[in-house]
N, C-alpha and C positions, 0 to 999 in steps of 0.2 A: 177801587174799593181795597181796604188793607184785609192783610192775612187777618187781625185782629175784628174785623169788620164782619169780614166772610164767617169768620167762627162762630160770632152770636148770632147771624143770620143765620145759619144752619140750625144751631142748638135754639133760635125762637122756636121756627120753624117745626121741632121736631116738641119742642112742647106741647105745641098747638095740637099735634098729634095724637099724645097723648092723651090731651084734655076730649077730643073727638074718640079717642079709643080707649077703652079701661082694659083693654087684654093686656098691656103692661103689668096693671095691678094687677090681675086676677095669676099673672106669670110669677111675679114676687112673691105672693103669699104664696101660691104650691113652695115654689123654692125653697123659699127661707122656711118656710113650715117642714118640708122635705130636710132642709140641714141643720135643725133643729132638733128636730126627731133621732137623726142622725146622731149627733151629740150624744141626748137623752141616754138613747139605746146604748152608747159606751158604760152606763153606769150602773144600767138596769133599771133609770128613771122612767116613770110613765109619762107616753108620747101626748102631742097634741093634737087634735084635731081642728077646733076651730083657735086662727092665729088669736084672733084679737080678745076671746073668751077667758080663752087658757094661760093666759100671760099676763089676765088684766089683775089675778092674785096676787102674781110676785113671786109665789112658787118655783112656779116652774121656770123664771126667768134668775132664782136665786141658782135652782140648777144648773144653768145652763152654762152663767159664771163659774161656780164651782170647778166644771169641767173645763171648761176652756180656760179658765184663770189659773188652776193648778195648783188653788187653797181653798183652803173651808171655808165658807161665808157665814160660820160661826153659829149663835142662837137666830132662828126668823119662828115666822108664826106657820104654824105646820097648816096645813087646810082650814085657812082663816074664813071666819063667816062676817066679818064686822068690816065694813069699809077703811074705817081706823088701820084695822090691821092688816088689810090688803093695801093701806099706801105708807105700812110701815115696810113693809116687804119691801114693795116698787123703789122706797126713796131708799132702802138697804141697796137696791141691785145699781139705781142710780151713782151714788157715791162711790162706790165701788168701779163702777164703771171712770167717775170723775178721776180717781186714783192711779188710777193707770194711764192718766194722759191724757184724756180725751173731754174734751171742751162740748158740754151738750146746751144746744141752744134752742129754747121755746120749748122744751121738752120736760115737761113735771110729772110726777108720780100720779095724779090726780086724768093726765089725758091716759095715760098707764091704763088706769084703773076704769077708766070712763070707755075705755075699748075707743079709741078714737085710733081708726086705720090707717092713716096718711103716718101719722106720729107714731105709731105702734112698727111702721117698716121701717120708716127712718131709724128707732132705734135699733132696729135688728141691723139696719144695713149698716149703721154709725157699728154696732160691734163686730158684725163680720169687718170691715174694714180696720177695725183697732185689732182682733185677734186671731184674724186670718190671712188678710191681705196687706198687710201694715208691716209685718216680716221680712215680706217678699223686698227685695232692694238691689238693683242695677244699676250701678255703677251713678249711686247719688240721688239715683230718680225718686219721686212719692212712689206712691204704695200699686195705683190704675198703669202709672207710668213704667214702673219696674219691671211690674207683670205682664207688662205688653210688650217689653224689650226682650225679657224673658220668651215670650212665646214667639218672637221673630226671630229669633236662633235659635233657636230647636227647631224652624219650619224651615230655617234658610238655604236647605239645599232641595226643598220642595218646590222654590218655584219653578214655574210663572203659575203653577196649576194653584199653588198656594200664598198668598200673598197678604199676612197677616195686617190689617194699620188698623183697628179700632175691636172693640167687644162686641158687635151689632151685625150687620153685614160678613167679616170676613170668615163670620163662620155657619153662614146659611147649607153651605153645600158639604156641611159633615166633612171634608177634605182636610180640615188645619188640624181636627181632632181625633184624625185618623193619624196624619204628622206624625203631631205629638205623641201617640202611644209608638209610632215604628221605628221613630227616632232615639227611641229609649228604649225599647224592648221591643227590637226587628222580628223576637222569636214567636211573638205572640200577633200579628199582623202582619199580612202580607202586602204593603201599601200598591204595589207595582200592579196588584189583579182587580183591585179595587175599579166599578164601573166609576168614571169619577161625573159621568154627570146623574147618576141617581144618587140627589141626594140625601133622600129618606132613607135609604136600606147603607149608605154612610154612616150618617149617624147612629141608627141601629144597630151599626155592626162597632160602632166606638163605643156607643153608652156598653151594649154587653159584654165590648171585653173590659171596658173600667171597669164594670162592676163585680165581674168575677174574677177577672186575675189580678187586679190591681188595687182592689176594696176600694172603689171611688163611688158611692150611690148614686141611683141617679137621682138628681133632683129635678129634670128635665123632660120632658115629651119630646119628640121628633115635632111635632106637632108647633111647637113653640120656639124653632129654628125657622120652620118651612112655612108653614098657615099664618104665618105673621108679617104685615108689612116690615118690619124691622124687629130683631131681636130686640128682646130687654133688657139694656145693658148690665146692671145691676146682679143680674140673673146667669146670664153668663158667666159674668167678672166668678160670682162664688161660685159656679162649675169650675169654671176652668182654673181657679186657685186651687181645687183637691187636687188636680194633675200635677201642679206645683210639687203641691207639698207631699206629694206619692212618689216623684220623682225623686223629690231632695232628697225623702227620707230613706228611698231603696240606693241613688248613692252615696249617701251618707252611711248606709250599713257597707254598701259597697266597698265605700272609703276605709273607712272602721275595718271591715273586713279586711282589706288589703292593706291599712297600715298595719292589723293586727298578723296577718298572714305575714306579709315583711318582714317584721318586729321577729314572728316565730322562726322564717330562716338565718334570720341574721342572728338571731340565739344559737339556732341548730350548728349553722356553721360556724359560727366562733368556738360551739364546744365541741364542733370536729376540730376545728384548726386545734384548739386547746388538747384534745386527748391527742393528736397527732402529734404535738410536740413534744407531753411529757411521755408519751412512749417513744420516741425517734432519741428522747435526751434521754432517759432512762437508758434505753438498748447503746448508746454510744457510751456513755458513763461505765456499764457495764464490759463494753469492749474495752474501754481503756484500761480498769482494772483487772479484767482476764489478760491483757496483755504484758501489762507490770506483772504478774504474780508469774505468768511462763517464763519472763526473761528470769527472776528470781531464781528458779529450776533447771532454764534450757543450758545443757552442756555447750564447755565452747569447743570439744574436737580435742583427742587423744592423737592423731595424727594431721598430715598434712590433708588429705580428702574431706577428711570430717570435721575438720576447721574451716576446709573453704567451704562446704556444702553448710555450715552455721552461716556464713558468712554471707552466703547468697540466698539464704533463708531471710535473715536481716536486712540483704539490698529488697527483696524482693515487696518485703512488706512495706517499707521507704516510697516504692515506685508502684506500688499497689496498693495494699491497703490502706496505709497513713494519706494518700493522698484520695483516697475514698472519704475517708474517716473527714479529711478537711474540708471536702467538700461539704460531708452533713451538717459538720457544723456553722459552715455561714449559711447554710440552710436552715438551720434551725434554728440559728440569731437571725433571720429575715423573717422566719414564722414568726419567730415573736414579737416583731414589730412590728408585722403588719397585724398582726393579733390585737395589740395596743390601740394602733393607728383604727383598725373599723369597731371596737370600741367607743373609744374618744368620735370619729365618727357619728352614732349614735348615741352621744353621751351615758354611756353605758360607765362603772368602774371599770378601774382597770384590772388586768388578769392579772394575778398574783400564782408563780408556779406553787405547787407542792415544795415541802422542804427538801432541798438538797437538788434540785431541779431548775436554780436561778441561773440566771448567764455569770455568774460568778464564780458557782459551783464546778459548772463546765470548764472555764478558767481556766479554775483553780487544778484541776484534774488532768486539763492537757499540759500544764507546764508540768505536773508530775509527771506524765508521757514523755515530754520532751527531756528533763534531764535525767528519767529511767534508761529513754533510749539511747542517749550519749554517754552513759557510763555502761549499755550493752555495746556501743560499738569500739568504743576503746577497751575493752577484756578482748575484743572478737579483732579487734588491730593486734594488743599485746598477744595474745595467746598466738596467731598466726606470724610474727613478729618473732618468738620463740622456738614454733616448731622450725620455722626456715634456717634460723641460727642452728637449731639442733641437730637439722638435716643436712646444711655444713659442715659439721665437726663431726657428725659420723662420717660423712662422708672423707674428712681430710683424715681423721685417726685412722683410718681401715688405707686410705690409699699413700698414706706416709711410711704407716708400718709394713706396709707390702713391698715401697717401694724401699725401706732401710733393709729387710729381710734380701734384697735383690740385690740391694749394695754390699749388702754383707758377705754373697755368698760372691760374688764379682770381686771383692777386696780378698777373700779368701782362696781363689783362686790365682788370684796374680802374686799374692805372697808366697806360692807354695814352696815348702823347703827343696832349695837343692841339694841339699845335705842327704835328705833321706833316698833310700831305693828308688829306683823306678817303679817295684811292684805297691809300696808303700805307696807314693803320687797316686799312681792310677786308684788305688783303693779310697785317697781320700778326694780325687774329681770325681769318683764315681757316687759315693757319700754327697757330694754337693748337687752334683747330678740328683740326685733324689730331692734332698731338700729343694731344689729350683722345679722340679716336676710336683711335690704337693703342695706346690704354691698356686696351682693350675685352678684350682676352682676358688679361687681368692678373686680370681677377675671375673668371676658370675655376681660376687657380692658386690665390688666397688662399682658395675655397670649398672647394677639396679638402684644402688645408693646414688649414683647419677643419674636415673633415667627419673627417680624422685627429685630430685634435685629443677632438674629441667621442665617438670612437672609442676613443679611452686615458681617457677619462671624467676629462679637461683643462675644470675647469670656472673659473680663475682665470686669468689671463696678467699678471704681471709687467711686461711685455717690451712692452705693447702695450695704447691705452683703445680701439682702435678695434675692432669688429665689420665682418663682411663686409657688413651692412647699413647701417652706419651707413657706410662709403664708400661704397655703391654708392647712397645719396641723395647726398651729396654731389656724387658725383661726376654724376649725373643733372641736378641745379641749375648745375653749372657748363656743362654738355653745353648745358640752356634758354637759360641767360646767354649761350652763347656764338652761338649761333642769334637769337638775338634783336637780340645785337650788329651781328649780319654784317645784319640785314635792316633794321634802325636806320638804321648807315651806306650799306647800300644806295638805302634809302626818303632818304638824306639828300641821295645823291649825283642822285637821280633830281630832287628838291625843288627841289634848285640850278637844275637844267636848264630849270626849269620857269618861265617870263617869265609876265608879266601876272595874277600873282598875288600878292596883296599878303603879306608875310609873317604877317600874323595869319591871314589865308587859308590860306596854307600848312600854320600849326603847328595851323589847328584842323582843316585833312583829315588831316594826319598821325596825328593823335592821334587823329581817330575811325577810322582805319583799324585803329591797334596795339589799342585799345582789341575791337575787335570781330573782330580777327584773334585766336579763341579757344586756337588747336593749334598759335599763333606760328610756322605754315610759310609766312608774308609772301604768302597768297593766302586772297583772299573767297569762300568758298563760296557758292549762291543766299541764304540765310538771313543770312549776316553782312554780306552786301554791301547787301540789303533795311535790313537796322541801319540801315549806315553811312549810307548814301541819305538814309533818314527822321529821321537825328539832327542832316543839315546841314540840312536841307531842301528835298529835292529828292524831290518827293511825284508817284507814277506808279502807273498803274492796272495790274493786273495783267499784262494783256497786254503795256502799255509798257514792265512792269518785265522782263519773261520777253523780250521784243525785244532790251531795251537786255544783259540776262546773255549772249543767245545770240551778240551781237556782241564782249561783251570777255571771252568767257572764252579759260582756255588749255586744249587738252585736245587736244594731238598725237597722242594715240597710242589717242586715243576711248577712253580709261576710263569708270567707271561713275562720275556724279559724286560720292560719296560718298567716291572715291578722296583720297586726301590731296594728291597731284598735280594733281587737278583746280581751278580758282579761277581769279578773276581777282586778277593780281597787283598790285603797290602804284602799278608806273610807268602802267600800264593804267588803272588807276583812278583816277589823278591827271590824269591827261590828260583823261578825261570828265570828273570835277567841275572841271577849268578852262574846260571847257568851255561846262558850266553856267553857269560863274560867270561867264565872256564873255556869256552870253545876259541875266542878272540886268541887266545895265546896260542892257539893249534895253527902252525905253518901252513899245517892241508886247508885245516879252516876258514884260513886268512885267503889265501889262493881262492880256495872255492866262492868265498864271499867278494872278493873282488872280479874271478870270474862272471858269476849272477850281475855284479854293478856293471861290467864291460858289457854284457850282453853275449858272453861266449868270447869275445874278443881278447886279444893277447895287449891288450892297449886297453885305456881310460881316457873319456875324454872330460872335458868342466863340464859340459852338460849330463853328461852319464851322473857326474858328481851330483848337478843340482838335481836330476831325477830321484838322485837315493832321499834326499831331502837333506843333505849336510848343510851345516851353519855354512854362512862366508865364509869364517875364520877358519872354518872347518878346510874350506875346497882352497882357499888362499894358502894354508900349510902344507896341502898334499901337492899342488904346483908347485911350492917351491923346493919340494925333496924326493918327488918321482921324477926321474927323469924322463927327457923328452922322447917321444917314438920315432926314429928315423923315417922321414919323407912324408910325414904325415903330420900335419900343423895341427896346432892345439890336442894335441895327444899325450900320453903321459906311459911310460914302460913300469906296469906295475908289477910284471913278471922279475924283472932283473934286477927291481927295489926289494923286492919280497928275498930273490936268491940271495943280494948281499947283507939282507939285515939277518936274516937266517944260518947266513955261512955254508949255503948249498954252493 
């Protein structure tokens, strides 16, 4: 047997049934009576009570189109009495019906009107089918078909409990129309507590929540599920189309809702992104032009601190701010593309900024940034570029002039007239002397004017070969020279004064004075005066020597001899070795002094000599004109040189 076979065998089958059982019919008329009424009541129409009565005017079936068609069905006859006009009505609601598509066959105004029941369902169920079920459409299918595809996806994660394939049977046990409401609105059903084999208080609990939460009527008894060998298809099909169309139309507002809810974010946030831009482009616009108008003002530095401190004001904004500033604005040409871009998106216009707000505007404003800022950094190059030069030439004029003032008083010195006095010289070293001592606080300025210099990291001068150090020897040797000078002409003027001493006397204490005058402040400390003593030869024991210092020194004001003030001075010192030198020519004196060298002996030996500390030349001439001491080698008769150079 074919599947085609089996099919009319079942569907004979199930006629036969019908014909045996009129609960079909009597299921249909509630029903369709039931969503009829239904209808009605959207309009305020009055309901029917018996089907075949109430609809055999035309009345109430012009209504019914009215409502379900979605137009006026224009002039009809209001509560007709004449047969005439009860099947002017009926043949109005027919054509109408025709008009919309629907091919009505054996079906006239006249069984309309004749209350004939078989014909009177058929056309309710011909129009529930045209404008209720005829909608419904899955994926190509007719109208029973669509709506049966329909109800096995929304059941399909119900099975095996639930197992949708026809209008008749798979919904005896209330289960599939429990599904469908928890499938769609889990909040209002709890399918999981559900007893699932009672199937009467199933369907009870589906018809009462369609009908109160979900405005589905019922048009059905529990009764006409369960007490029935088989549902009546028909009857079903229009229940379970209102689930349909509850469902479509709650997501359909859903839809509506959420494209409309979308629609209002994607507004919101575009006109955030949008204010976000033109205030982020506004506030950068305005930095730029706060920053142009400062440089216009900002000083570029009176000196070298306050030039670099501009200067590092300017790096600083370079390497910080301006590279902030860069950043916002490819930031803010990104905002506004992508501004653009979910626009176009939702085919939205596009954003148009405020005036003066464009990416052109910005531009245009940073390239005025940019060559404001290059003509601040070149004034902030020149003007540091100037102080440094500046800080050169002070510094070379101050340490030129200081060091020509030093050449001068050096060249004035070595010119000094020979011509004039000795007191005359010394008054005018001692004049130079001054001028080279108030030069003294000249090298506080030129050290500062270099430590500035050093400062601006001035490593070259043009303007000047001199260093702070190389004046300040100079000028320190002209300072000795000059000191030296004045104790020169002092020691010369003191020399003059000096009678009974023969001038080669003279020039050789003089010389061993300067000679051993170490710190050239024209006085013999104990140690250099000891020198000078043992260089003429004038040979004293300690005690004699420490006698003869405690008599010629100076020391007014009892310093510690180490003091630089302390010595004995040149005229002081000249005065004792003329002294000496008057006693040299004393025969006794000679005697006596050569006694002392012998050590009491009547004889001198060479080493007595090098003891006294005589030159070579010295001990080499007195060998050769003392004569020798009899029997006694390397000796020398100073007694008998003495008697014959004396004439004793």
């Amino acid at each position: 047997m074919t599947e085609y076979q089996s099919k009319a065998s079942v569907e004979k089958v199930d006629d036969q049934a019908r014909l045996l059982d009129k609960g079909w019919e009597r299921t249909q008329i509630k029903t369709f009576t039931n969503w009829i009424n239904n209808k009605l009541k959207m309009k305020g129409y009055k309901s029917i009570t018996n089907l075949d009565a109430d609809l055999s005017t035309g009345e109430r079936l012009l209504e019914l189109l009215e409502i379900i068609g979605g137009e006026s069905m224009g002039r009809y006859n209001k509560n007709p009495k004449l047969r005439l006009q009860r099947i002017e009505n009926v043949n109005k609601a027919l054509e109408f019906i025709k008009s919309r598509g629907v091919n009505l066959t054996n079906i006239g105004a006249e069984d309309i009107v004749d209350s004939n029941p078989k014909l009177i369902l058929g056309l309710i169920w011909t129009i529930i089918l045209r404008f209720t079920i005829a909608d419904i459409s899955e994926e190509g299918l007719n109208a029973k078909e669509g709506l049966l595809l329909w109800c096995q996806r929304q059941t399909a994660d119900y099975k095996p409990e639930v197992n949708v394939k026809d209008f008749t049977f798979s919904w005896k046990d209330g289960l599939a129309l429990c599904a469908l409401i928890h499938h769609n609105r889990p909040d209002l059903l709890d399918y999981n507590s559900l007893d699932k084999s009672n199937a009467k208080e199933n369907l009870s609990k589906a018809f009462e929540v369609a009908e109160k939460e979900l405005n589905i009527p019922k048009l059905l008894d529990v009764e006409d599920f369960v007490d029935v060998p088989k549902p009546d298809e028909r009857s079903v099909m229009t229940y379970v189309a209102q689930y349909f169309h509850a469902f479509s139309a709650q997501n359909k507002v859903s839809n509506s809702s959420r494209r409309v809810g979308k629609f209002a974010d994607v507004l919101a946030a575009t006109w955030e992104m949008e204010n976000d831009y033109e205030k982020r482009a506004s506030e950068l616009l305005e930095n730029i032009d706060a920053m142009k108008k400062s440089w216009e003002t900002a000083p570029l530095g009176e000196n070298y601190n306050e030039a670099k401190a501009q200067f590092a004001e300017f790096e600083n904004y370079k390497y910080v701010t301006k590279r902030k500033w860069m950043a916002e604005k490819r930031e803010i040409e990104n905002l506004l593309g992508n501004i653009q871009i979910k626009l176009k998106t939702y085919n939205l216009i596009p954003y148009n900024p405020p005036e003066g707000l464009y990416p052109a505007d910005i531009d245009n404003a940073w390239h005025g940034l940019i060559t404001t800022e290059g003509e601040r950094k070149r004034n902030l190059s020149n003007n540091l570029a100037e102080i440094k030069d500046q800080l050169r030439k002070s510094f070379a004029n101050s340490a030129n002039d200081l060091q020509d003032k030093i050449n001068s008083i050096s060249n004035n010195l070595s010119s000094l007239g020979e011509d004039s006095s000795l007191e005359d010289q010394l008054n005018l070293v001692k004049e130079y002397q001054n001028e080279a001592n108030a030069l003294q606080p000249r090298f506080k300025e030129i050290e500062e004017l270099n430590a500035k210099c050093e400062e601006a990291h001035i490593e070259d001068n043009m303007y000047s070969i001199y260093t702070p150090e190389d004046i300040k020897y100079d000028y320190e040797l002209v300072l000795t020279s000059l000191q030296k000078k004045i104790a020169f002409i002092e020691n010369q003027i003191v020399a003059r004064n000096v009678s009974n001493l023969t001038p080669q006397q003279l020039e050789e204490y003089t010389n061993a004075f300067r000679h051993f005058d170490k710190d050239d402040n024209n006085l013999l400390n104990r140690n250099e005066l000891k020198a000078v003593l043992q260089s003429i030869g004038v040979l004293l024991s300690d005690e004699e020597f420490n006698q003869i210092y405690s008599k010629l020194i100076v020391n007014p004001n009892h310093l510690p001899e180490d003091d630089e003030s302390v010595g004995v001075p040149f005229e002081t010192y000249l005065n004792y070795v003329k002294s000496i030198a008057e006693d040299k020519t004393s025969p006794d004196q000679l005697r006596e002094a050569f006694k002392v060298l012998a050590k009491d002996k009547d004889y001198v030996t060479e080493a007595d000599m090098a003891a006294g500390g005589f030159p070579q030349g010295t001990i080499d001439y007195l060998k050769q004109v003392l004569p020798p001491k009899d029997d006694i080698p390397n000796s020398y008769d100073y007694v008998s040189f003495l008697d014959a150079v004396f004439g004793q």
